[in-house]
PDBQT receptor file of N, H, CA, C and O in Angstrom, charges set to zero:
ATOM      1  N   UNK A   1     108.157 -19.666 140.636  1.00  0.00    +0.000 N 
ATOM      2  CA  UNK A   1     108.362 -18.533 141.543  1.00  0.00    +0.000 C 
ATOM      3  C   UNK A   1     108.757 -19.008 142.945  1.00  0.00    +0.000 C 
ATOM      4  O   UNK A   1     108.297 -20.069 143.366  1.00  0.00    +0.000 OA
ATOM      5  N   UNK A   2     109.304 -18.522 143.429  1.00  0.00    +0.000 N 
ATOM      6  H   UNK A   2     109.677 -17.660 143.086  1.00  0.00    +0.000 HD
ATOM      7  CA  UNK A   2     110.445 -19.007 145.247  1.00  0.00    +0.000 C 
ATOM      8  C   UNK A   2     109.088 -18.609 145.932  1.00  0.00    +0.000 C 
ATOM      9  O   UNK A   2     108.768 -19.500 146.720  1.00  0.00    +0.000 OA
ATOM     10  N   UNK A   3     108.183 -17.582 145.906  1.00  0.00    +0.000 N 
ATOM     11  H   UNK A   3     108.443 -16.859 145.266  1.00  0.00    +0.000 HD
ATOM     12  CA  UNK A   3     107.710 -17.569 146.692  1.00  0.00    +0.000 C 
ATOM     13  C   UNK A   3     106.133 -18.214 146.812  1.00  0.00    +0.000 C 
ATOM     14  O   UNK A   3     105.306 -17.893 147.665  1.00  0.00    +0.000 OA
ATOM     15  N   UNK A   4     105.943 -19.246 145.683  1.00  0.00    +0.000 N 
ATOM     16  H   UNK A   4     106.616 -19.507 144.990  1.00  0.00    +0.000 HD
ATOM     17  CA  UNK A   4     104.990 -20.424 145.493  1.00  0.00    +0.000 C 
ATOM     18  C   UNK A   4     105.872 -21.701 145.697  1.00  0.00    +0.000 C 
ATOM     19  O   UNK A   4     105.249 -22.761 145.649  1.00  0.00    +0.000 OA
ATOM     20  N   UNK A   5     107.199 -21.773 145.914  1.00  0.00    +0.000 N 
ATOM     21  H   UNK A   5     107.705 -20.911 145.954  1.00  0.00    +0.000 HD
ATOM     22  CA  UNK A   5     107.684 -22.634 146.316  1.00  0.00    +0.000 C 
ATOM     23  C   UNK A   5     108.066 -22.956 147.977  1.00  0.00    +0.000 C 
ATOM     24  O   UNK A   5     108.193 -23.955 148.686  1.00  0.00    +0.000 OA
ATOM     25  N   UNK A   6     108.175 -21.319 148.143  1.00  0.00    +0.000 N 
ATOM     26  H   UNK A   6     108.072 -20.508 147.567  1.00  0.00    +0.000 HD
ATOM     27  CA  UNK A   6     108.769 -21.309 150.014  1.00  0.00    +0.000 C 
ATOM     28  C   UNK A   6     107.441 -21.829 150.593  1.00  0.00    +0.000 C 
ATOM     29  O   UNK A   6     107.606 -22.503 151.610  1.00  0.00    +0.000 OA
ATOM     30  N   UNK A   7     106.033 -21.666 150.154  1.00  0.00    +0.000 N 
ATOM     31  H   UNK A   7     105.898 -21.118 149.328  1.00  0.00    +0.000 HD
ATOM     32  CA  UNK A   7     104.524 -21.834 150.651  1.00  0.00    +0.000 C 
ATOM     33  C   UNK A   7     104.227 -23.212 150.617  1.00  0.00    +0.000 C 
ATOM     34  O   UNK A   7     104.205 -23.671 149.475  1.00  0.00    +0.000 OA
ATOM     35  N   UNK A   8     103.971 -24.084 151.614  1.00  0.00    +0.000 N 
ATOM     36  H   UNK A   8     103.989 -23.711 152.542  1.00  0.00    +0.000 HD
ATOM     37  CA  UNK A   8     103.233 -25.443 151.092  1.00  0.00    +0.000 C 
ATOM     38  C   UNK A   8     102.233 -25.332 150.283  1.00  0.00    +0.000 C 
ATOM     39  O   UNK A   8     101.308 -24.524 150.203  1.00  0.00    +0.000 OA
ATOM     40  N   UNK A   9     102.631 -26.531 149.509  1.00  0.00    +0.000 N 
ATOM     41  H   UNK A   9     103.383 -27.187 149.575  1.00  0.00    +0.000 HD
ATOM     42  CA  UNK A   9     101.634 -26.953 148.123  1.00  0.00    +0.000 C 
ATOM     43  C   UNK A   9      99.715 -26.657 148.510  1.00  0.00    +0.000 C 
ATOM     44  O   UNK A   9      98.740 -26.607 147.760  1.00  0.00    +0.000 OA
ATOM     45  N   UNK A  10      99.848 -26.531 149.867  1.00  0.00    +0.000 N 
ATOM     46  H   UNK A  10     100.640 -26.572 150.476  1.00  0.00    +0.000 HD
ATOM     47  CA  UNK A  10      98.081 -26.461 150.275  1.00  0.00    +0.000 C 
ATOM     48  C   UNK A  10      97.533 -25.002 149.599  1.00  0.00    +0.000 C 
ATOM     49  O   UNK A  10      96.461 -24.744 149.052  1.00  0.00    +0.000 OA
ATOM     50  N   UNK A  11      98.442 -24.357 149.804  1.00  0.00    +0.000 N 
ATOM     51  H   UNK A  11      99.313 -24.566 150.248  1.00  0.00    +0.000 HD
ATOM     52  CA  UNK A  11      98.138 -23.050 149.286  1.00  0.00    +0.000 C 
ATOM     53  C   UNK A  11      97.303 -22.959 147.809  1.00  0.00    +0.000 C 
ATOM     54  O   UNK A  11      96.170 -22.579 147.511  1.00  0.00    +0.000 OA
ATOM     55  N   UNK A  12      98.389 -23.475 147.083  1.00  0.00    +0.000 N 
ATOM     56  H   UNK A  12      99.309 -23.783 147.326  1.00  0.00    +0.000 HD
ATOM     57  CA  UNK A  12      97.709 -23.849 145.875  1.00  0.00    +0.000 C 
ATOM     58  C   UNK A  12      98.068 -22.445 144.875  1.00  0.00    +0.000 C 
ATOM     59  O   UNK A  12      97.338 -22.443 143.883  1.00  0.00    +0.000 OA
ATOM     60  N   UNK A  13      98.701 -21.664 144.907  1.00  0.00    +0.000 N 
ATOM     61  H   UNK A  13      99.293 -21.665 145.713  1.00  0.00    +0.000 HD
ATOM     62  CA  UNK A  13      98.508 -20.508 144.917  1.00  0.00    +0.000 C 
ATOM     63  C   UNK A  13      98.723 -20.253 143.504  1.00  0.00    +0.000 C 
ATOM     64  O   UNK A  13      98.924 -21.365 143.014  1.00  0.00    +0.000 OA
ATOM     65  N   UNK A  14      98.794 -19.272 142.486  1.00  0.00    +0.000 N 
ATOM     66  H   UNK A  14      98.631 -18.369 142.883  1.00  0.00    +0.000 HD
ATOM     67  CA  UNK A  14      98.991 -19.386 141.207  1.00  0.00    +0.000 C 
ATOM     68  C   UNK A  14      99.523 -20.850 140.113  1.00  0.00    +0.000 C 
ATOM     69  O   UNK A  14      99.112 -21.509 139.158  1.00  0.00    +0.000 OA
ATOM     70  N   UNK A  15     101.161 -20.714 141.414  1.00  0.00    +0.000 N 
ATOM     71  H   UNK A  15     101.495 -20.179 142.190  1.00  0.00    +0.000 HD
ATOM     72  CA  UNK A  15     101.880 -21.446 140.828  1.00  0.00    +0.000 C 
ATOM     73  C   UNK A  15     101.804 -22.776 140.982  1.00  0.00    +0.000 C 
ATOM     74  O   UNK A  15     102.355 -23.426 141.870  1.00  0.00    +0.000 OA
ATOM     75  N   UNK A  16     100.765 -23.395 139.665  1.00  0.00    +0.000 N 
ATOM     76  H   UNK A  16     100.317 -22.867 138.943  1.00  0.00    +0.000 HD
ATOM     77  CA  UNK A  16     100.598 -25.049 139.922  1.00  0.00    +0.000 C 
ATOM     78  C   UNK A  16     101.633 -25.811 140.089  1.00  0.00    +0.000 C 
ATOM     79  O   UNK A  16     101.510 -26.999 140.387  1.00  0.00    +0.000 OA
ATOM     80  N   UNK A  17     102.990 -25.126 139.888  1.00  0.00    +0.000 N 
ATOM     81  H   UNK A  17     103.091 -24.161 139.646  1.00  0.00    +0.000 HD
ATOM     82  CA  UNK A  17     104.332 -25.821 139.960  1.00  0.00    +0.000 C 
ATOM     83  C   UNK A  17     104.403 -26.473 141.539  1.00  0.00    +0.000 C 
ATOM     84  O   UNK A  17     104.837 -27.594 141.803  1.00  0.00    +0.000 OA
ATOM     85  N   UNK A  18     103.915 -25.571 142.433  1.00  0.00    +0.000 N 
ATOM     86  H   UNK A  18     103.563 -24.659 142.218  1.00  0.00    +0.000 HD
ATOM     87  CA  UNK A  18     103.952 -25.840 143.812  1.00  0.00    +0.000 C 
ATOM     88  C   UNK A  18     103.331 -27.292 144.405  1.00  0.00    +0.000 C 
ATOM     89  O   UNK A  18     103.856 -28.059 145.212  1.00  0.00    +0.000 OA
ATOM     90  N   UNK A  19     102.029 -27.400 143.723  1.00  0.00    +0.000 N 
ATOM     91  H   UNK A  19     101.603 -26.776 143.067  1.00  0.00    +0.000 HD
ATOM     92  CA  UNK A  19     101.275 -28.212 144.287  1.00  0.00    +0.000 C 
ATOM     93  C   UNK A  19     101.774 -29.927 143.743  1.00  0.00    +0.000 C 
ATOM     94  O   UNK A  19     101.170 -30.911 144.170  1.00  0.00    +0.000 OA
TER      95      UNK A  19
């Protein structure tokens, strides 16, 4: 998702893709 990607990885947020 772009918008677990636009967020730094700290977030952590659903998308484990991010982190």
């Amino acid at each position: 998702d772009a918008e677990g990607i636009s967020a730094p990885p700290d977030h952590q947020r659903k998308d484990s893709t991010s982190a």
